[in-house]
Backbone as CSV, one residue per row, in Angstrom:
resi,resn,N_x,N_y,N_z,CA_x,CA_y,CA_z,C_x,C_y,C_z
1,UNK,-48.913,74.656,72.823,-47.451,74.576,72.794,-46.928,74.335,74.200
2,UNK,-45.891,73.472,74.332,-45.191,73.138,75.280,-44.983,74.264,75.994
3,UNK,-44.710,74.626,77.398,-43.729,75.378,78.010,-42.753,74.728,78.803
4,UNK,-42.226,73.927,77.813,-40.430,73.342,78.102,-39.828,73.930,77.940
5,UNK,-38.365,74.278,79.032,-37.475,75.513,78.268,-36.304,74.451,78.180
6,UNK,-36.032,75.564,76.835,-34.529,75.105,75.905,-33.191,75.650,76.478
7,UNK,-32.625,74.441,76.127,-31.152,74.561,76.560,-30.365,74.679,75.990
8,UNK,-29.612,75.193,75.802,-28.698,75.384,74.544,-26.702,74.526,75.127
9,UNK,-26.445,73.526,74.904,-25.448,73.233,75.923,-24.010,73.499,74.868
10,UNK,-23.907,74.991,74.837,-22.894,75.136,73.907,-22.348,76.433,73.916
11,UNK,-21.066,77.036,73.815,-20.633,78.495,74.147,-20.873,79.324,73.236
12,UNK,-20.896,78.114,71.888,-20.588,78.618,70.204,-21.763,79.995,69.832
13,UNK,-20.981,81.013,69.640,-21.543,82.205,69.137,-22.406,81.834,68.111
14,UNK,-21.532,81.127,67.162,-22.351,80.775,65.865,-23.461,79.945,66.172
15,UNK,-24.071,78.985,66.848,-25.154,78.161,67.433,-25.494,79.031,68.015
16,UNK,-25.109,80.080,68.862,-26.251,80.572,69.413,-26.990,81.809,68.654
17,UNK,-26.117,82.532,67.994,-26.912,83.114,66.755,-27.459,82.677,65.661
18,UNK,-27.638,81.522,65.433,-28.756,81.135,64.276,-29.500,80.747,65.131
19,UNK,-29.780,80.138,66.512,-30.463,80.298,67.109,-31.974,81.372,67.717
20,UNK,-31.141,82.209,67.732,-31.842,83.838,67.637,-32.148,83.998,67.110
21,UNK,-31.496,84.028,65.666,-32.152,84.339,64.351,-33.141,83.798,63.986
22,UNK,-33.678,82.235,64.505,-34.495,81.674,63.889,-35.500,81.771,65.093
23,UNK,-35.621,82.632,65.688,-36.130,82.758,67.113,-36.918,82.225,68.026
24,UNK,-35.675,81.457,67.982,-36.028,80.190,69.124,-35.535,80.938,70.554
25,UNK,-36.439,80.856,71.994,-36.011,81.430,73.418,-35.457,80.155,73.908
26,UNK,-34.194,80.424,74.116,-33.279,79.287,75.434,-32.363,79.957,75.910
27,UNK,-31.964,79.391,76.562,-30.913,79.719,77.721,-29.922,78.979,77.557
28,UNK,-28.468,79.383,77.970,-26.963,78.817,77.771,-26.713,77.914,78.930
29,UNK,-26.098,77.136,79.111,-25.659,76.399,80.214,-24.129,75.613,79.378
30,UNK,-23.143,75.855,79.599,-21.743,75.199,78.905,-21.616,74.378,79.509
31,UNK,-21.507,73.139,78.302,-21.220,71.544,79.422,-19.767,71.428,79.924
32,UNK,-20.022,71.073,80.820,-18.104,70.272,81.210,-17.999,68.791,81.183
33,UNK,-17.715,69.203,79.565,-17.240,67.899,78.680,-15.595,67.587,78.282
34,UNK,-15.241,66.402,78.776,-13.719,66.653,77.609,-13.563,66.377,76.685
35,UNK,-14.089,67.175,75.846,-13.728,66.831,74.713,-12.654,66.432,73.534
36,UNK,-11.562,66.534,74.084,-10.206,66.010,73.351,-9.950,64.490,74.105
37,UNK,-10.318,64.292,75.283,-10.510,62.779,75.448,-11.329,61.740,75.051
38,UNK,-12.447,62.229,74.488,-13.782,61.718,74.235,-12.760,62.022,72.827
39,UNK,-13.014,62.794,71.878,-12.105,62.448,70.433,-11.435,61.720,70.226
40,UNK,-9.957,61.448,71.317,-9.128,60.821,71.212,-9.289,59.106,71.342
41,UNK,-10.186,58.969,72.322,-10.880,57.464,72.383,-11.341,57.085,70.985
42,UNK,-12.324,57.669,70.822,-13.009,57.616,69.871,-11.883,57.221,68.458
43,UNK,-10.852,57.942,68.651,-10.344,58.249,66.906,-9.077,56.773,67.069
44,UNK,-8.629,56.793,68.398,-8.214,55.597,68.327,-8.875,54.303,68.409
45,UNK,-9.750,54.065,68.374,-10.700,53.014,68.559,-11.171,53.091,66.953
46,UNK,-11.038,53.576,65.718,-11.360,53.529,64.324,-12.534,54.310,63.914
47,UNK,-13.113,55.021,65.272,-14.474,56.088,64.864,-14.578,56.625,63.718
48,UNK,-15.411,56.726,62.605,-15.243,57.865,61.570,-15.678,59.038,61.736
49,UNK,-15.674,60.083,61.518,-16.178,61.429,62.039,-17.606,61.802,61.787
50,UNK,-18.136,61.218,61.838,-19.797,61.144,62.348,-20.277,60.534,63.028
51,UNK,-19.428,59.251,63.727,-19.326,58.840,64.989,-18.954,59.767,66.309
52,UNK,-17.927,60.517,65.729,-17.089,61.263,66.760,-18.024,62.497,66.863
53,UNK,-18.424,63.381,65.722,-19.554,64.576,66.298,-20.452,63.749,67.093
54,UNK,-21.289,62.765,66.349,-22.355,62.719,67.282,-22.372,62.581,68.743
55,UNK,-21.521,61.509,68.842,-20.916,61.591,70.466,-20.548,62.907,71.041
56,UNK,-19.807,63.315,70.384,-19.585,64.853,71.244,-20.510,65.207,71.534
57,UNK,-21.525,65.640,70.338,-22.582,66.239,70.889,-23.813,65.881,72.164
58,UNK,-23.788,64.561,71.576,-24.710,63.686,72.821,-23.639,64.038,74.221
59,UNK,-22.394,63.421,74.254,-21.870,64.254,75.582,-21.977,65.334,76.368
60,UNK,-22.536,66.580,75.336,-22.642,67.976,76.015,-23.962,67.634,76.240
61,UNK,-24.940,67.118,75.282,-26.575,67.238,75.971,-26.900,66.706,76.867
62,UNK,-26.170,65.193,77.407,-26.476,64.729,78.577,-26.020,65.229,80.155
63,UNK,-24.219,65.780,79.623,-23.771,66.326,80.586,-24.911,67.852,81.201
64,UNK,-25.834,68.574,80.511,-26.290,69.606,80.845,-27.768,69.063,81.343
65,UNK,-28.321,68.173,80.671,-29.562,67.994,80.636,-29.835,67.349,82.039
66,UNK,-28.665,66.873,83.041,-28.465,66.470,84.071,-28.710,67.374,85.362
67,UNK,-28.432,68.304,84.596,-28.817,70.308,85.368,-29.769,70.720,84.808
68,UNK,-30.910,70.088,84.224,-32.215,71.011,83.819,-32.745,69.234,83.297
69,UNK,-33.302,68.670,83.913,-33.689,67.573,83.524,-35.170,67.452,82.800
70,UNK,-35.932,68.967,83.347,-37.281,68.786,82.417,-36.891,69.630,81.455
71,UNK,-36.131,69.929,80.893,-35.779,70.662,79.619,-35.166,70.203,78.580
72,UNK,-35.580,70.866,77.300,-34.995,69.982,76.430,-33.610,70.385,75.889
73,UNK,-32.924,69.929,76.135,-31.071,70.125,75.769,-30.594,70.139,74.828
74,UNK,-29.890,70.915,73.867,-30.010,70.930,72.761,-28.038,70.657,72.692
75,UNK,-27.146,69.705,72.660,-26.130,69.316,72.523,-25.829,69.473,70.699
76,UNK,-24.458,70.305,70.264,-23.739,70.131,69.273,-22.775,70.100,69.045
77,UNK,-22.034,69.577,68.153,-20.780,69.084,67.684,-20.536,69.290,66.351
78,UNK,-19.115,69.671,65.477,-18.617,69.320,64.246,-17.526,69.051,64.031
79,UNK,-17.168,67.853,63.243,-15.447,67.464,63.138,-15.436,67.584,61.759
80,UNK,-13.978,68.259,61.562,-13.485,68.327,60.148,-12.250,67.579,59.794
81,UNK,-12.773,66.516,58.698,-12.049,65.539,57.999,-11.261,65.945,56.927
82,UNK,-10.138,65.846,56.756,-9.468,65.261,55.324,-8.757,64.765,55.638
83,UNK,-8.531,63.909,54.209,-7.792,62.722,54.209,-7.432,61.963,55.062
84,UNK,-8.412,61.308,55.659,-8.534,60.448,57.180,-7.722,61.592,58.155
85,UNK,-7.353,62.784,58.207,-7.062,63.292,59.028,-8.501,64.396,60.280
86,UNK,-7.843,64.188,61.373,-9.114,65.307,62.064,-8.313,66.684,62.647
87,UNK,-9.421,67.491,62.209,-8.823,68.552,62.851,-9.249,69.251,63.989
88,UNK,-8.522,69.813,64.642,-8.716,70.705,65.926,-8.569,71.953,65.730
89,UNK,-9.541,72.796,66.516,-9.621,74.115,66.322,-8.163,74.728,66.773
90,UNK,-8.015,75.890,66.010,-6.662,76.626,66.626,-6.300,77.265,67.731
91,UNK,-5.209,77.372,68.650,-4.780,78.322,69.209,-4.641,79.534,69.049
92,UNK,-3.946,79.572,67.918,-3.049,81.057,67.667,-2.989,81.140,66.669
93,UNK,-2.575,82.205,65.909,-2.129,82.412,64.219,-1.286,81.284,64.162
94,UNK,-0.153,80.769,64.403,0.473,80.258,64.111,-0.039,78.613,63.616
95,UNK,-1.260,77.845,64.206,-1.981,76.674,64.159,-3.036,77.037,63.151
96,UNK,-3.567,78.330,63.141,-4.437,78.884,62.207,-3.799,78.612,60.929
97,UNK,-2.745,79.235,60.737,-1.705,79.354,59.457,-1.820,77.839,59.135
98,UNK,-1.306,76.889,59.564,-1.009,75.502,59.357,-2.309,74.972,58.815
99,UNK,-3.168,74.710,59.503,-4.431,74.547,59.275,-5.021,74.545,57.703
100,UNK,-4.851,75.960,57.573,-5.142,76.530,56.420,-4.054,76.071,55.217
101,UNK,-2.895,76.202,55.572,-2.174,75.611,54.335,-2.280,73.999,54.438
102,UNK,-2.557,73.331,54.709,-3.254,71.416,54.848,-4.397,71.564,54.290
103,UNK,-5.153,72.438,54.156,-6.928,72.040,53.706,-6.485,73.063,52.254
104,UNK,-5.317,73.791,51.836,-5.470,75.032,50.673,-5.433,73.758,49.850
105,UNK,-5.789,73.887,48.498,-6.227,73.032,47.382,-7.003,71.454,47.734
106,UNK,-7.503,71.215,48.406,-7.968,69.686,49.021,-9.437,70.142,49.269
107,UNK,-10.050,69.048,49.175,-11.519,69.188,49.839,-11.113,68.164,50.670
108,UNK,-12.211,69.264,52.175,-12.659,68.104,53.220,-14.081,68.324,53.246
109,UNK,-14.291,67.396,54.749,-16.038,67.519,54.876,-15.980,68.549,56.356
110,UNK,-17.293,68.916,56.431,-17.304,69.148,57.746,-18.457,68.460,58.135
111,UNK,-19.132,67.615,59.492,-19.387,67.134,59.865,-20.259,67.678,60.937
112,UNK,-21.343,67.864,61.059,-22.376,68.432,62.288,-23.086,67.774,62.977
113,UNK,-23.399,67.605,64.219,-23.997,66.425,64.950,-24.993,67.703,66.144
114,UNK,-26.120,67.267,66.442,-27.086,67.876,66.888,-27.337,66.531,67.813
115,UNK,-27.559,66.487,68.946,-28.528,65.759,69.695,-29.594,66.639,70.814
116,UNK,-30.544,65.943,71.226,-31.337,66.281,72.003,-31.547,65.595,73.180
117,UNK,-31.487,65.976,74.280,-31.789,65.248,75.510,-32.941,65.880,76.484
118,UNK,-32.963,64.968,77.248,-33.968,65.475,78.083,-34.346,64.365,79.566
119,UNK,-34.346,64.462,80.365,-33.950,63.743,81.534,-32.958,62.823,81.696
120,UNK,-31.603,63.515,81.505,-30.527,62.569,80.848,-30.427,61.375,80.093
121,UNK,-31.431,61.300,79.253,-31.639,60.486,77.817,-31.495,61.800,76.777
122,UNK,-30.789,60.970,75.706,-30.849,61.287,74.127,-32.068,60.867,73.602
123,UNK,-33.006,61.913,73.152,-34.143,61.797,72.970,-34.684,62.062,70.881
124,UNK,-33.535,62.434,70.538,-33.354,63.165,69.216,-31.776,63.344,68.647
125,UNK,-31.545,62.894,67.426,-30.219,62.937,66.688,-30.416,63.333,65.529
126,UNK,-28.783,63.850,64.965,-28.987,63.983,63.575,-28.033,64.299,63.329
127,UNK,-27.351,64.290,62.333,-25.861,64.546,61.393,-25.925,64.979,60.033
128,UNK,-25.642,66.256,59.820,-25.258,66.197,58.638,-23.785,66.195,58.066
129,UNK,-23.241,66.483,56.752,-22.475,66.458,55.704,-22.038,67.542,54.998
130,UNK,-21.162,68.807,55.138,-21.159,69.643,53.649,-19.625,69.123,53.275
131,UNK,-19.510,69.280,52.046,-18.115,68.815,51.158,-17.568,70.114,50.798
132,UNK,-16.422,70.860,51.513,-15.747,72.246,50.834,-14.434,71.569,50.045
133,UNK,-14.380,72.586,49.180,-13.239,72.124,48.726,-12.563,73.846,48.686
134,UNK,-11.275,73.839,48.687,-10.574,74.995,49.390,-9.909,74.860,47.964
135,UNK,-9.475,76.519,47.596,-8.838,76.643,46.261,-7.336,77.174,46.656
136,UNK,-6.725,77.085,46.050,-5.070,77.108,45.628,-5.026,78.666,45.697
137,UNK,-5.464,79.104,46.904,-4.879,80.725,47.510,-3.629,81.810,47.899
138,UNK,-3.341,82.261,47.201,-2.025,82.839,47.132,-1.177,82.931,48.675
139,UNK,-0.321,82.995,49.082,0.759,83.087,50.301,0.254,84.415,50.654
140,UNK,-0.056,85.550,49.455,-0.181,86.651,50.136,-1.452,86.682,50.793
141,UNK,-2.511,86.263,49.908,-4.009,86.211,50.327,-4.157,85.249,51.998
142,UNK,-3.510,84.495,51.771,-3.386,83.833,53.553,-2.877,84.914,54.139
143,UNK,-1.971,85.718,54.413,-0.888,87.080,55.396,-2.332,88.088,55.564
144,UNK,-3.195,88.567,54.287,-4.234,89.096,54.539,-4.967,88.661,55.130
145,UNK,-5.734,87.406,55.039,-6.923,86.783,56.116,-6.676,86.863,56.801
146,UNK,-5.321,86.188,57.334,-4.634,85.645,59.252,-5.176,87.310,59.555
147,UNK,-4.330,88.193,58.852,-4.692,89.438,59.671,-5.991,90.225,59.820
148,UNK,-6.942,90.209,59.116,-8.084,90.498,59.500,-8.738,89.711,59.899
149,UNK,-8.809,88.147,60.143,-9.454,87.311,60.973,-9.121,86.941,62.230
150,UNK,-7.694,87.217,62.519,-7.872,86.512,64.074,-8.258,87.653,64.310
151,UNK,-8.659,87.572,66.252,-8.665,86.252,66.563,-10.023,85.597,65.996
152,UNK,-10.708,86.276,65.263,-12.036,85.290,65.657,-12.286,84.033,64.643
153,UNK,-11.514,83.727,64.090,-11.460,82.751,63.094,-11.019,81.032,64.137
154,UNK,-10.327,81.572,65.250,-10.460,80.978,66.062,-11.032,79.648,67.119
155,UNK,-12.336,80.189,66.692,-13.890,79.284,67.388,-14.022,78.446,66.384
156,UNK,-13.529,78.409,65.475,-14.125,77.608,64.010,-12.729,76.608,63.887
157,UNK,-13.623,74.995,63.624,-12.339,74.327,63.465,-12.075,74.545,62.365
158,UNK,-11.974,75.076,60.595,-12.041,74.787,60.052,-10.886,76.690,59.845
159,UNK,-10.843,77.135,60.965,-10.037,78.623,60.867,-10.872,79.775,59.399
160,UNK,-12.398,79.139,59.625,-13.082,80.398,58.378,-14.071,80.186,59.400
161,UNK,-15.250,81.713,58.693,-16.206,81.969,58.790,-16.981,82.051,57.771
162,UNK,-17.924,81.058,56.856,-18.451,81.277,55.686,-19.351,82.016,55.456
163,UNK,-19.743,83.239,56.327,-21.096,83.423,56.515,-20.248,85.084,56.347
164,UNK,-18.545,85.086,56.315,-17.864,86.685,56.126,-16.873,86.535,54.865
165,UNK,-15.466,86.526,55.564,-14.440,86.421,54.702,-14.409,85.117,54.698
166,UNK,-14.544,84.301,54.712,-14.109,82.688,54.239,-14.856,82.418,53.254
167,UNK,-15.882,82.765,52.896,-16.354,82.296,51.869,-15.579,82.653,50.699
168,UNK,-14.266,83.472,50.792,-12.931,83.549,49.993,-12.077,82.910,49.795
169,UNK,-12.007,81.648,50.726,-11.242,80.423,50.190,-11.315,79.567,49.850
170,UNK,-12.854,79.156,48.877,-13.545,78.107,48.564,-13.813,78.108,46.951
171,UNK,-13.574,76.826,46.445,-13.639,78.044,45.104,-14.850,76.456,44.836
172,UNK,-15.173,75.858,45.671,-16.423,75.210,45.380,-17.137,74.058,46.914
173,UNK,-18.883,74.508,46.771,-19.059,73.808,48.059,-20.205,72.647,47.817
174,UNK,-20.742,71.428,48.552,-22.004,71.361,48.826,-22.379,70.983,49.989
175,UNK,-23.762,71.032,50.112,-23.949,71.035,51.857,-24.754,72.349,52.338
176,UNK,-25.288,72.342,53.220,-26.276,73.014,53.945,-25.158,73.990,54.491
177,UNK,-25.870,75.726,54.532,-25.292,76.566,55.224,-24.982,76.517,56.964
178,UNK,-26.618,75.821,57.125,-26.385,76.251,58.742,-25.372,74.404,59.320
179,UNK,-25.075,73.800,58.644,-24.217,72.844,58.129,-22.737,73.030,58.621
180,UNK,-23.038,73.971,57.817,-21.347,74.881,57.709,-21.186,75.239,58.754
181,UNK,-21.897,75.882,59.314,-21.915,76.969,60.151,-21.624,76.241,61.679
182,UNK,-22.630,74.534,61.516,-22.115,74.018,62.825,-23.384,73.546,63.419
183,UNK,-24.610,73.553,62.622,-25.640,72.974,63.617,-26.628,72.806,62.351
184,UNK,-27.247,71.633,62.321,-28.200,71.219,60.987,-29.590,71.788,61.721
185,UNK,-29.999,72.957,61.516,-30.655,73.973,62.040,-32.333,73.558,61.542
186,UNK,-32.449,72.969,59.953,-33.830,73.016,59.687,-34.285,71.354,60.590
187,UNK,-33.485,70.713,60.457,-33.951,69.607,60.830,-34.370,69.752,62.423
188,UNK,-33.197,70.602,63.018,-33.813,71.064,64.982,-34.904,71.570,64.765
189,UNK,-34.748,72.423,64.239,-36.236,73.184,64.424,-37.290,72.450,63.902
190,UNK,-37.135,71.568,62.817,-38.604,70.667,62.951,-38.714,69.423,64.457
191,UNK,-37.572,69.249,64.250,-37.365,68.233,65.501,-38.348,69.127,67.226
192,UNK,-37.793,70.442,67.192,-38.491,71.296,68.076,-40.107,71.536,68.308
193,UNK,-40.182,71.868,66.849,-41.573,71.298,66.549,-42.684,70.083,66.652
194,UNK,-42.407,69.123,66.847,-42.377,67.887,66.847,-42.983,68.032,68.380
195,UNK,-41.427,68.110,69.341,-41.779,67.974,70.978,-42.966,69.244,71.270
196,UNK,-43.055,70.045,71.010,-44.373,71.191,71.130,-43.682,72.342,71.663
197,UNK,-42.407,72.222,71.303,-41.610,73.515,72.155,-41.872,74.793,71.159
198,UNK,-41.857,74.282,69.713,-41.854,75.691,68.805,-43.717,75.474,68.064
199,UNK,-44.079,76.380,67.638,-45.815,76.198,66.967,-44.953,75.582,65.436
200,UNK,-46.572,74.957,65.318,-46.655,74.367,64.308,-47.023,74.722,63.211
C-alpha cells in the first residue's frame, strides 16, 4: 500500500465524517476557492449542474493539491437544481425559510462531484445524481424544523440533514445516501483503492 497522504480539500463536516467513518486517515487543508464566481460564470455561460459541481470540485482539488503536490487531493462539490433554478446555501433562518418553501411540494436533484488531484492535475472524477422530491409540509411543521435546526441546517444547500430531521420532509427519494449527503463515497473509496492509498 501506498504511503500517499490524503487530502481532504473541504471544511464540510459531513465529508469529513463519512470520511472517518469509512476510515480513511487524511488531513484538512480548505481551498481558497471562489466559489460564487466560478458558479456564476459557469451558470451564465448555460452550464448544467453537473458541469458546475464538477468544476467546483476540481477547483478546490487543484487549488490545494498545489500545497501538497505528492498527495492525493480529494476536491468536492454539490449543486441543487430545480426547475432550471440553482441554489445557494443559506445565511440565516430567514433564506433557510425561503429555500424550503421553493423546494416544499417539487422535486429537485442534488448533484455531487468528487475529483481527485495530485500534482496539480485532476487525476480522478465522478458525479453522481439523487432525485428528492419534498412533500407538501405544513406552515407549522416548517416553524418547528427552522427551530430545532438552525443553525446547523445551514452547511447544507438544500437547508436539511437526511441522515436527522430532514429525512421529514421527503415523502419520496432516489439516489445514493452518501449522494445526499455530498460526496459519492463508494465510488472514492474504490477510486482510493485503485491509487494504493486504501488495501485491497
Amino acid at each position: 500500500m501506498s504511503d500517499a497522504q490524503i487530502v481532504l480539500a473541504s471544511t464540510s463536516a459531513s465529508r469529513r465524517s463519512m470520511l472517518e467513518a469509512a476510515g480513511v486517515s487524511f488531513t484538512i487543508d480548505a481551498p481558497n476557492v471562489d466559489e460564487d464566481l466560478i458558479k456564476d460564470l459557469l451558470t451564465r455561460s448555460g452550464a448544467n449542474g453537473s458541469r458546475i459541481a464538477d468544476a467546483l470540485a476540481e477547483a478546490k482539488a487543484l487549488a490545494v493539491s498545489e500545497r501538497h503536490p505528492t498527495a492525493l487531493t480529494i476536491g468536492a462539490d454539490q449543486i441543487l437544481e430545480s426547475g432550471g433554478r440553482f441554489f445557494s446555501k443559506a445565511l440565516d433562518e430567514i433564506e433557510a425559510r425561503e429555500t424550503l418553501l421553493a423546494l416544499r411540494g417539487s422535486e429537485h436533484q442534488l448533484i455531487s462531484a468528487v475529483v481527485i488531484a495530485r500534482e496539480g492535475y485532476a487525476v480522478w472524477r465522478r458525479t453522481e445524481i439523487a432525485t428528492m422530491r419534498m412533500r407538501e409540509f405544513s406552515d407549522e411543521f416548517l416553524d418547528e424544523y427552522l427551530t430545532a435546526e438552525i443553525p446547523d441546517i445551514l452547511g447544507s444547500v438544500g437547508c436539511y440533514r437526511i441522515e436527522g430531521r430532514g429525512a421529514q420532509l421527503f415523502s419520496e427519494i432516489s439516489g445514493d445516501h452518501f449522494c445526499i449527503r455530498g460526496l459519492p463515497l463508494i465510488a472514492l473509496l474504490a477510486a482510493l483503492r485503485e491509487k494504493g492509498v486504501l488495501l485491497s
